[in-house]
mmJSON file of the N, C-alpha and C atoms, coordinates in Angstrom:
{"data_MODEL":{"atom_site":{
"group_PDB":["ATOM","ATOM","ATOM","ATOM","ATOM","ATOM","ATOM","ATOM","ATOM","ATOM","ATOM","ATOM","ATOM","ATOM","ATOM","ATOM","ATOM","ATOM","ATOM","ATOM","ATOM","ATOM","ATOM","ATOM","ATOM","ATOM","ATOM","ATOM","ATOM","ATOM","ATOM","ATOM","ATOM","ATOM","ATOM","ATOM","ATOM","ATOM","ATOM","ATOM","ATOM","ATOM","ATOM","ATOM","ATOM","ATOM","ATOM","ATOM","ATOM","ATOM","ATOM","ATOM","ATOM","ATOM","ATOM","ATOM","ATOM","ATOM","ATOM","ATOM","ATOM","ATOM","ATOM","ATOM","ATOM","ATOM","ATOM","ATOM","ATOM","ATOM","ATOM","ATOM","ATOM","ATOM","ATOM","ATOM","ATOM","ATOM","ATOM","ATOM","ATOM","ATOM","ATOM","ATOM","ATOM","ATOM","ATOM","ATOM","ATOM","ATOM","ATOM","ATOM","ATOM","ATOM","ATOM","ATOM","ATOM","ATOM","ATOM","ATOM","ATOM","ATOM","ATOM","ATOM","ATOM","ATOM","ATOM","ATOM","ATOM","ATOM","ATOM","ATOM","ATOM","ATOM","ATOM","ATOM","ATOM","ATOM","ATOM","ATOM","ATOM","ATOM","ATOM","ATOM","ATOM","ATOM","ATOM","ATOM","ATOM","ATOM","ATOM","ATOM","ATOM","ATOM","ATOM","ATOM","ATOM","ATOM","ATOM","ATOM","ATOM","ATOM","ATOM","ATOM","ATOM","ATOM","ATOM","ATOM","ATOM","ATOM","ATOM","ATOM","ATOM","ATOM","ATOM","ATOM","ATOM","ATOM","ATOM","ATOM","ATOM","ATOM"],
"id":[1,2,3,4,5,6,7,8,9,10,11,12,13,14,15,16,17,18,19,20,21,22,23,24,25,26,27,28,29,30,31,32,33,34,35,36,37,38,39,40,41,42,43,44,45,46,47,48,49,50,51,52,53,54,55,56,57,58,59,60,61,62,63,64,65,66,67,68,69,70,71,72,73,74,75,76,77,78,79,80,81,82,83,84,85,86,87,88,89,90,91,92,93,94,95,96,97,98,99,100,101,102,103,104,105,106,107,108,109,110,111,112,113,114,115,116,117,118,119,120,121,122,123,124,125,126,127,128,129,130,131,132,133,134,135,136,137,138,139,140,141,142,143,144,145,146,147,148,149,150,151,152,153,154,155,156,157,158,159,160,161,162],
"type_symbol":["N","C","C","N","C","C","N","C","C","N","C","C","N","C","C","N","C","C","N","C","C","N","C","C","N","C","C","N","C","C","N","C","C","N","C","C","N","C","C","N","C","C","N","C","C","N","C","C","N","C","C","N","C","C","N","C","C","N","C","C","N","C","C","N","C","C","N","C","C","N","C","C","N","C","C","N","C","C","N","C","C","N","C","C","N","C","C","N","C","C","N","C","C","N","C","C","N","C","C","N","C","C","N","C","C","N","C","C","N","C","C","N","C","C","N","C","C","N","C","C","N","C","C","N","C","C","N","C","C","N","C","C","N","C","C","N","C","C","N","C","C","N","C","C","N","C","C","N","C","C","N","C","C","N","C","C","N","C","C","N","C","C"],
"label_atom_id":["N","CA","C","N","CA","C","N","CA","C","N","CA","C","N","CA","C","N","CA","C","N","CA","C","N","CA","C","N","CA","C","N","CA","C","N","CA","C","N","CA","C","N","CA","C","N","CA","C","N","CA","C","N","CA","C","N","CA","C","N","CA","C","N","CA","C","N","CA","C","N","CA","C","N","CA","C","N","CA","C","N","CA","C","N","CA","C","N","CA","C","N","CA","C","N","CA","C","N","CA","C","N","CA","C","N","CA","C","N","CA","C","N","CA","C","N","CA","C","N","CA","C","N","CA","C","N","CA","C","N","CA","C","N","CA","C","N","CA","C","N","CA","C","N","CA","C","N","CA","C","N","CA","C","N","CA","C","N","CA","C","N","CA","C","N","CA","C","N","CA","C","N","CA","C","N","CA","C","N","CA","C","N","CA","C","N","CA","C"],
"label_alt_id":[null,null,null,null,null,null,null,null,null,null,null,null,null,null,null,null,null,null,null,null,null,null,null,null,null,null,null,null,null,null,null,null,null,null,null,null,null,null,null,null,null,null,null,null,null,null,null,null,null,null,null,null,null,null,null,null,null,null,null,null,null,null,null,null,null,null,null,null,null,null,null,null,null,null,null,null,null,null,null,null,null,null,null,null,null,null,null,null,null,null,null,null,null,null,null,null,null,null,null,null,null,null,null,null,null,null,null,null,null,null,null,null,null,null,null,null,null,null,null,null,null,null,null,null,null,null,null,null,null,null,null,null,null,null,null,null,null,null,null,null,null,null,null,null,null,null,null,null,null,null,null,null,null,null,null,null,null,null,null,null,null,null],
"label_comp_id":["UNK","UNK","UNK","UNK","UNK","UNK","UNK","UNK","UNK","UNK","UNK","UNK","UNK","UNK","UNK","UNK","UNK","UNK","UNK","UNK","UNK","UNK","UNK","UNK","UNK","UNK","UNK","UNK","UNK","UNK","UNK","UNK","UNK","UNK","UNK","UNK","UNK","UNK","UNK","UNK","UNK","UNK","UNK","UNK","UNK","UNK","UNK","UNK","UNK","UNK","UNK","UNK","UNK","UNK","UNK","UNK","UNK","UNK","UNK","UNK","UNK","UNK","UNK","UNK","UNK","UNK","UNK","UNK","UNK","UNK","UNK","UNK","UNK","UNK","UNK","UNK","UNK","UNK","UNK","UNK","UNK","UNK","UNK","UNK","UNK","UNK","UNK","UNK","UNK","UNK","UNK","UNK","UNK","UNK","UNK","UNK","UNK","UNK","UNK","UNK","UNK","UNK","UNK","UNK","UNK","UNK","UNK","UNK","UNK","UNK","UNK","UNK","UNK","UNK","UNK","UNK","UNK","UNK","UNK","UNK","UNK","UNK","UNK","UNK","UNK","UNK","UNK","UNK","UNK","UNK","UNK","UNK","UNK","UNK","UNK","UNK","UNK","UNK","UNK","UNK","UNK","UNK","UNK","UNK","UNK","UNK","UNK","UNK","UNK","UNK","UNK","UNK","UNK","UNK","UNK","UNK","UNK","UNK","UNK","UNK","UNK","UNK"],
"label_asym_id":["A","A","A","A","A","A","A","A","A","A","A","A","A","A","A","A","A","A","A","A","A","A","A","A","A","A","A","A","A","A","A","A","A","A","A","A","A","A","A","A","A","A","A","A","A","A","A","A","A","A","A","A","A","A","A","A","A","A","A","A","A","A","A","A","A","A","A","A","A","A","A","A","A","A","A","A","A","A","A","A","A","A","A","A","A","A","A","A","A","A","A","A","A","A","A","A","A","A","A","A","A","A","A","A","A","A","A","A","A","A","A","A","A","A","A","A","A","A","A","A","A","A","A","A","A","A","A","A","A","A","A","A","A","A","A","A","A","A","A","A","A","A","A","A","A","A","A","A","A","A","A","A","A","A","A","A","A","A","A","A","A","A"],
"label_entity_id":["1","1","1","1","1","1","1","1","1","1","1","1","1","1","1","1","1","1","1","1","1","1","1","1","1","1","1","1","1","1","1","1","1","1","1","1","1","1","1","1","1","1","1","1","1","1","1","1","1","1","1","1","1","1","1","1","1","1","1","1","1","1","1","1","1","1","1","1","1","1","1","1","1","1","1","1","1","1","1","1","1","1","1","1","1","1","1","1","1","1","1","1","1","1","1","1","1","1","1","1","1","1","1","1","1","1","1","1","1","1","1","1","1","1","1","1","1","1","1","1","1","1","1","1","1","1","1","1","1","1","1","1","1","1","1","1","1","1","1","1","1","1","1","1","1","1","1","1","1","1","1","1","1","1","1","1","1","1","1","1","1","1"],
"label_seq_id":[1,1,1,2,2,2,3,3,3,4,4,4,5,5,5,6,6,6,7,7,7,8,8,8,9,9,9,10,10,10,11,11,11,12,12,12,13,13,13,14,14,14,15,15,15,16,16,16,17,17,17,18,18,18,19,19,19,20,20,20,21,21,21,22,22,22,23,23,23,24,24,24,25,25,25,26,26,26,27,27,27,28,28,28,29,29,29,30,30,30,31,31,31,32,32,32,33,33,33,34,34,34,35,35,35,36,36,36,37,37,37,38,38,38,39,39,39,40,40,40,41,41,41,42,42,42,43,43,43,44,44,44,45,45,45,46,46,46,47,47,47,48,48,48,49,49,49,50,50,50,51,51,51,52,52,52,53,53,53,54,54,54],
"pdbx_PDB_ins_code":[null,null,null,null,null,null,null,null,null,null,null,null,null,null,null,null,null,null,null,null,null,null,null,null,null,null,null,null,null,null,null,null,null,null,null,null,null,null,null,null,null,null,null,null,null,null,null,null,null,null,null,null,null,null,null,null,null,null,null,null,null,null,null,null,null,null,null,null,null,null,null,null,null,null,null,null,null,null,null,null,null,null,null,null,null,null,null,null,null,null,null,null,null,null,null,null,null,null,null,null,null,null,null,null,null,null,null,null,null,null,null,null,null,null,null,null,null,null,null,null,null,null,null,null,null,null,null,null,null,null,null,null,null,null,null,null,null,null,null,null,null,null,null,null,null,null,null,null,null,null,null,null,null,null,null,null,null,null,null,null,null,null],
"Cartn_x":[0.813,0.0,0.862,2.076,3.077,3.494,3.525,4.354,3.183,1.626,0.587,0.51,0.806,-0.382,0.933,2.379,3.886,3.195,2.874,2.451,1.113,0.551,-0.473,-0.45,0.36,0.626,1.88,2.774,3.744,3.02,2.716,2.152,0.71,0.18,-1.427,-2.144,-1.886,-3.153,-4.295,-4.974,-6.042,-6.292,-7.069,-6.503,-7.839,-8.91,-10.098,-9.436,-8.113,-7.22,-6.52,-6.189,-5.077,-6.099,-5.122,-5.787,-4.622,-4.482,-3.614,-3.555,-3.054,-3.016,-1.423,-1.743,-0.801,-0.421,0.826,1.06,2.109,2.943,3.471,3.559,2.742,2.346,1.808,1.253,0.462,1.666,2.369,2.927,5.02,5.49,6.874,7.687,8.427,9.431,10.598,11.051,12.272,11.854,12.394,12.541,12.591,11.762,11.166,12.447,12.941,14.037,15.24,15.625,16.476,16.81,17.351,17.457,17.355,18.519,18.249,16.691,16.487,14.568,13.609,13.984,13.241,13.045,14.403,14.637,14.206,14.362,13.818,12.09,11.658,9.943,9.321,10.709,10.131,9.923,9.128,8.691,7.629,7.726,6.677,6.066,5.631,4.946,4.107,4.417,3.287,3.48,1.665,1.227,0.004,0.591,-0.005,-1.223,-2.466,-3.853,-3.968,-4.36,-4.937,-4.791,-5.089,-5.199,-6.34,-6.887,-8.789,-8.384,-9.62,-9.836,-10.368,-9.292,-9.968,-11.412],
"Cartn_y":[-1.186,0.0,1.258,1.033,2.277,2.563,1.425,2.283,2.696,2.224,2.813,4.655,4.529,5.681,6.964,6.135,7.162,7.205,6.453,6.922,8.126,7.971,8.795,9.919,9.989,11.194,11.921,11.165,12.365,12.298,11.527,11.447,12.401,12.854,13.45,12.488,11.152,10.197,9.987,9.762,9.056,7.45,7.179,6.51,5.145,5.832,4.682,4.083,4.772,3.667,2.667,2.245,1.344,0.355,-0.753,-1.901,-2.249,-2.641,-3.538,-4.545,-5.394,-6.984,-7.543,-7.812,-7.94,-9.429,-10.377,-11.73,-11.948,-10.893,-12.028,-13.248,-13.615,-14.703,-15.808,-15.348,-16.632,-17.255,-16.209,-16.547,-16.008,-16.391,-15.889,-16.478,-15.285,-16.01,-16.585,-16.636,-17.347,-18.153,-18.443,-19.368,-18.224,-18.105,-17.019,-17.535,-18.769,-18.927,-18.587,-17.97,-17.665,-16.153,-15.34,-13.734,-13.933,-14.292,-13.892,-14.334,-15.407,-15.46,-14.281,-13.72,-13.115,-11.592,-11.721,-10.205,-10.211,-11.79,-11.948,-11.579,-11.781,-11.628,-10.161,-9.523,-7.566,-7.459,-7.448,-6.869,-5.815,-5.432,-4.716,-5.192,-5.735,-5.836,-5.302,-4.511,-3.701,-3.918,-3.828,-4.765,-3.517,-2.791,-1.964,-2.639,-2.255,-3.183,-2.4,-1.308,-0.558,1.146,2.127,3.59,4.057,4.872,4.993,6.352,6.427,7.712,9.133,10.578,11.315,12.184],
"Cartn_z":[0.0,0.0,0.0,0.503,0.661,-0.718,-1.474,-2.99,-4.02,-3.361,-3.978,-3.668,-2.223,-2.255,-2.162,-2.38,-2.711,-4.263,-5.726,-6.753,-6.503,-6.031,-6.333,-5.732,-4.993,-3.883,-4.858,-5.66,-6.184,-7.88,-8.46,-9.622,-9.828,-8.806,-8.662,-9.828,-9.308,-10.728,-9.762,-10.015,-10.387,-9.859,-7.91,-7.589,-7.929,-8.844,-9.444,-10.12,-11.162,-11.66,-11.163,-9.839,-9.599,-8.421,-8.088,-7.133,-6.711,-5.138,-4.711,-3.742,-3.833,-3.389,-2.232,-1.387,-0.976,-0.666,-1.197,-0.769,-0.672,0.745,1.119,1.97,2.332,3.551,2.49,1.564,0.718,-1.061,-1.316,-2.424,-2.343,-1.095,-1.056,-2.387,-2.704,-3.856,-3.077,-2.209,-0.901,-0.081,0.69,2.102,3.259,3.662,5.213,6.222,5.624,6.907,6.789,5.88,5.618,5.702,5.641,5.516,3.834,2.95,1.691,1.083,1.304,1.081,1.443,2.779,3.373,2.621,2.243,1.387,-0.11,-0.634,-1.888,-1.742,-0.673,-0.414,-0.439,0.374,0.255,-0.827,-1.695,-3.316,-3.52,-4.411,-5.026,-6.585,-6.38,-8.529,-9.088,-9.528,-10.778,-11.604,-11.855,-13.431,-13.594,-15.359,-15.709,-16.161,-15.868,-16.738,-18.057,-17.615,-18.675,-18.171,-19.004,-18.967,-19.151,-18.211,-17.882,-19.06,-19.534,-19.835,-18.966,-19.722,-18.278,-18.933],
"occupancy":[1.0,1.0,1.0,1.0,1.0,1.0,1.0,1.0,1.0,1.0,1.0,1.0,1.0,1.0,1.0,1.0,1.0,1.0,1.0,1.0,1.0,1.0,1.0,1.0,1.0,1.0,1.0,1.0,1.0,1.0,1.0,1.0,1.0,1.0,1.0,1.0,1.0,1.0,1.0,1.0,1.0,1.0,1.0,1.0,1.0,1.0,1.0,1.0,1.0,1.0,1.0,1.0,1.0,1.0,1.0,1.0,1.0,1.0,1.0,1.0,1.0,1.0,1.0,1.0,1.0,1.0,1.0,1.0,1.0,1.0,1.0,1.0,1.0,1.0,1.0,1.0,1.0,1.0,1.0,1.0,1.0,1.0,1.0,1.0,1.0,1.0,1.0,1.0,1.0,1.0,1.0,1.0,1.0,1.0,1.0,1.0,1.0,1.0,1.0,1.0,1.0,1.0,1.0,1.0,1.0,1.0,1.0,1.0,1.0,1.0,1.0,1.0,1.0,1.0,1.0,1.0,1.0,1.0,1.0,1.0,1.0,1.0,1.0,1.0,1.0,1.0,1.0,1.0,1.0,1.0,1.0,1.0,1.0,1.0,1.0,1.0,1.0,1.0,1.0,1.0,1.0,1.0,1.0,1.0,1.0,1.0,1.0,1.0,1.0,1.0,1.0,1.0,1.0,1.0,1.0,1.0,1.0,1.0,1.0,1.0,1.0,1.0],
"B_iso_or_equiv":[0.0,0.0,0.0,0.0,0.0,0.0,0.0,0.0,0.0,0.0,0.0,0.0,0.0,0.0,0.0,0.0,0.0,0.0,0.0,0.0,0.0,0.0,0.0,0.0,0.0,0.0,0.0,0.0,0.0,0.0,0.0,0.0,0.0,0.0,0.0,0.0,0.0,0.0,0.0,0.0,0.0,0.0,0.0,0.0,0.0,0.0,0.0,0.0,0.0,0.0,0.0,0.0,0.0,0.0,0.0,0.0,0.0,0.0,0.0,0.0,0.0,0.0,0.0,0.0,0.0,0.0,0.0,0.0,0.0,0.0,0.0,0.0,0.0,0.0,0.0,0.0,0.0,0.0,0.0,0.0,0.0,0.0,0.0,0.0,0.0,0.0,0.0,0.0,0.0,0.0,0.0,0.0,0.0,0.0,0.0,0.0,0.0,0.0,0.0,0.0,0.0,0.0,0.0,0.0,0.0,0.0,0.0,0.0,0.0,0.0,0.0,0.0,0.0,0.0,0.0,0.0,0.0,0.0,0.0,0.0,0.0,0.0,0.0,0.0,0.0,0.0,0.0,0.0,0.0,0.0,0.0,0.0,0.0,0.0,0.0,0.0,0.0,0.0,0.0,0.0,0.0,0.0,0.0,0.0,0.0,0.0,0.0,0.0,0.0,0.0,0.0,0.0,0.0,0.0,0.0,0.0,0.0,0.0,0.0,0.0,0.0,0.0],
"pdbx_formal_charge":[null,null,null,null,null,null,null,null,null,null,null,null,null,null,null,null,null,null,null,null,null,null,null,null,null,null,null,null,null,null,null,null,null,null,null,null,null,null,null,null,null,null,null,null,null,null,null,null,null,null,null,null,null,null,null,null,null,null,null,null,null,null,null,null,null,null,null,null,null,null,null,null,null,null,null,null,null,null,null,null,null,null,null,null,null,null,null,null,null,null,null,null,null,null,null,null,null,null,null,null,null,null,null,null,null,null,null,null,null,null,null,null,null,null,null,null,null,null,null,null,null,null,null,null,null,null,null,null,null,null,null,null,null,null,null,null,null,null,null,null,null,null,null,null,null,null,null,null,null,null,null,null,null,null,null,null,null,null,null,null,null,null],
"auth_seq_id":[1,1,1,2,2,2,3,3,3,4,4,4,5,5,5,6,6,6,7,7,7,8,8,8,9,9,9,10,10,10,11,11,11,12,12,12,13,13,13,14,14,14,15,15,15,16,16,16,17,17,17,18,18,18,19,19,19,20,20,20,21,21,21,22,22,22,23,23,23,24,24,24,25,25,25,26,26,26,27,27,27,28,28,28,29,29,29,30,30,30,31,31,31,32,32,32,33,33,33,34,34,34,35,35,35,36,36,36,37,37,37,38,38,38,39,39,39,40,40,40,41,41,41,42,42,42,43,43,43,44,44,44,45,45,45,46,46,46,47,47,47,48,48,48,49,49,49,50,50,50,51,51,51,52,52,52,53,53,53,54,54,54],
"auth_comp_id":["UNK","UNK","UNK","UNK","UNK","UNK","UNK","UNK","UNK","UNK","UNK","UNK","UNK","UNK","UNK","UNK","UNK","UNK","UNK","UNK","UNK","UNK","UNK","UNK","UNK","UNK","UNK","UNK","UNK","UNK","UNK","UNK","UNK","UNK","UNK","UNK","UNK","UNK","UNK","UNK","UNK","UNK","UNK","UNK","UNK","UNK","UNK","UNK","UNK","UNK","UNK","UNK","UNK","UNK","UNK","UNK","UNK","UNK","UNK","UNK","UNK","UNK","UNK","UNK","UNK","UNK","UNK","UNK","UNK","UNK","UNK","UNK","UNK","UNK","UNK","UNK","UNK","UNK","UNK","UNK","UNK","UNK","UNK","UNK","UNK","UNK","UNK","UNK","UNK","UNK","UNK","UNK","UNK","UNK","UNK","UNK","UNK","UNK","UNK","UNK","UNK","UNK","UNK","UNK","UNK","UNK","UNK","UNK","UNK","UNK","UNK","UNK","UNK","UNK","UNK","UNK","UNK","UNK","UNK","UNK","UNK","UNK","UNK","UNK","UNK","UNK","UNK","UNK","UNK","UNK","UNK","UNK","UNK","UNK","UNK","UNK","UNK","UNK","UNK","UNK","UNK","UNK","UNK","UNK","UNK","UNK","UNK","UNK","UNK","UNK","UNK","UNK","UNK","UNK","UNK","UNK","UNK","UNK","UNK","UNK","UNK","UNK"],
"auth_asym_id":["A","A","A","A","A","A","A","A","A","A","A","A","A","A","A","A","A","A","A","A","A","A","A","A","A","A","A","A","A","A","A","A","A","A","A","A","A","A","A","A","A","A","A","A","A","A","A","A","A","A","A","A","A","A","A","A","A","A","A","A","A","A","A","A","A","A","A","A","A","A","A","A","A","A","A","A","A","A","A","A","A","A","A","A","A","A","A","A","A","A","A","A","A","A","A","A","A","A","A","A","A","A","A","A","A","A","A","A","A","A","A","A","A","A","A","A","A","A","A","A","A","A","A","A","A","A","A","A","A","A","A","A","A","A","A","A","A","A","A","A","A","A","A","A","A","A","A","A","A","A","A","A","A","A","A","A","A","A","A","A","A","A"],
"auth_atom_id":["N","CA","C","N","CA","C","N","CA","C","N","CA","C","N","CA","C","N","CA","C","N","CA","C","N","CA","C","N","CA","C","N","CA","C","N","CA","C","N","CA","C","N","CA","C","N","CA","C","N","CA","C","N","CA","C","N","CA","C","N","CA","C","N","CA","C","N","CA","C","N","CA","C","N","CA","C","N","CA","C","N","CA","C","N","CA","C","N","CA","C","N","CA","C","N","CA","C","N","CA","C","N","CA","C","N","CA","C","N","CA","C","N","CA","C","N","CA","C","N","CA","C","N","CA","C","N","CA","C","N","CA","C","N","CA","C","N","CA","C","N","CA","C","N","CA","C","N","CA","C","N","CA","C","N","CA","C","N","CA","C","N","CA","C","N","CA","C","N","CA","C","N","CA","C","N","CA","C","N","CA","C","N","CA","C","N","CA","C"],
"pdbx_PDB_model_num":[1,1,1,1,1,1,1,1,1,1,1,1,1,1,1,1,1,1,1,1,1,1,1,1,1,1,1,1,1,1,1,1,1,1,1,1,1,1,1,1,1,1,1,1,1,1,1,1,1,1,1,1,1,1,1,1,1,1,1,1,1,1,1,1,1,1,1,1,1,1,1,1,1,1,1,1,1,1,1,1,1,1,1,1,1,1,1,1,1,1,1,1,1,1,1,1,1,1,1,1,1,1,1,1,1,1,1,1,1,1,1,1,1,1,1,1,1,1,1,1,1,1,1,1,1,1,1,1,1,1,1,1,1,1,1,1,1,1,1,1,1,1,1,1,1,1,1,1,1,1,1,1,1,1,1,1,1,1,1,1,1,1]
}}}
C-alpha cells in the first residue's frame, strides 16, 4: 500500500485507476528462513492493466 499511495501522492493520478493486493504470507518467492529469502519476499509488482480515460 506504501508504494501505492507514494504513486499517487507524487504522480497526482487518479486513484479509481489502480488496485492492490498484498502476498506475502500466501505466495513468497524465498525461504522465510532464511534472511536472503526473506529479502527476496520484500517486493513490489506492478502490473499496468490498462489507462482509464480522463
Amino acid at each position: 500500500m506504501s508504494v501505492l499511495r507514494f504513486f499517487l501522492e507524487v504522480g497526482d493520478l487518479n486513484p479509481a485507476g489502480f488496485q492492490y493486493a498484498g502476498y506475502a504470507d500466501t505466495r513468497p518467492t524465498g525461504d522465510n528462513a532464511t534472511m536472503e529469502g526473506r529479502q527476496k519476499n520484500r517486493r513490489v509488482e506492478i502490473t499496468v492493466l490498462r489507462q482509464l480515460k480522463e
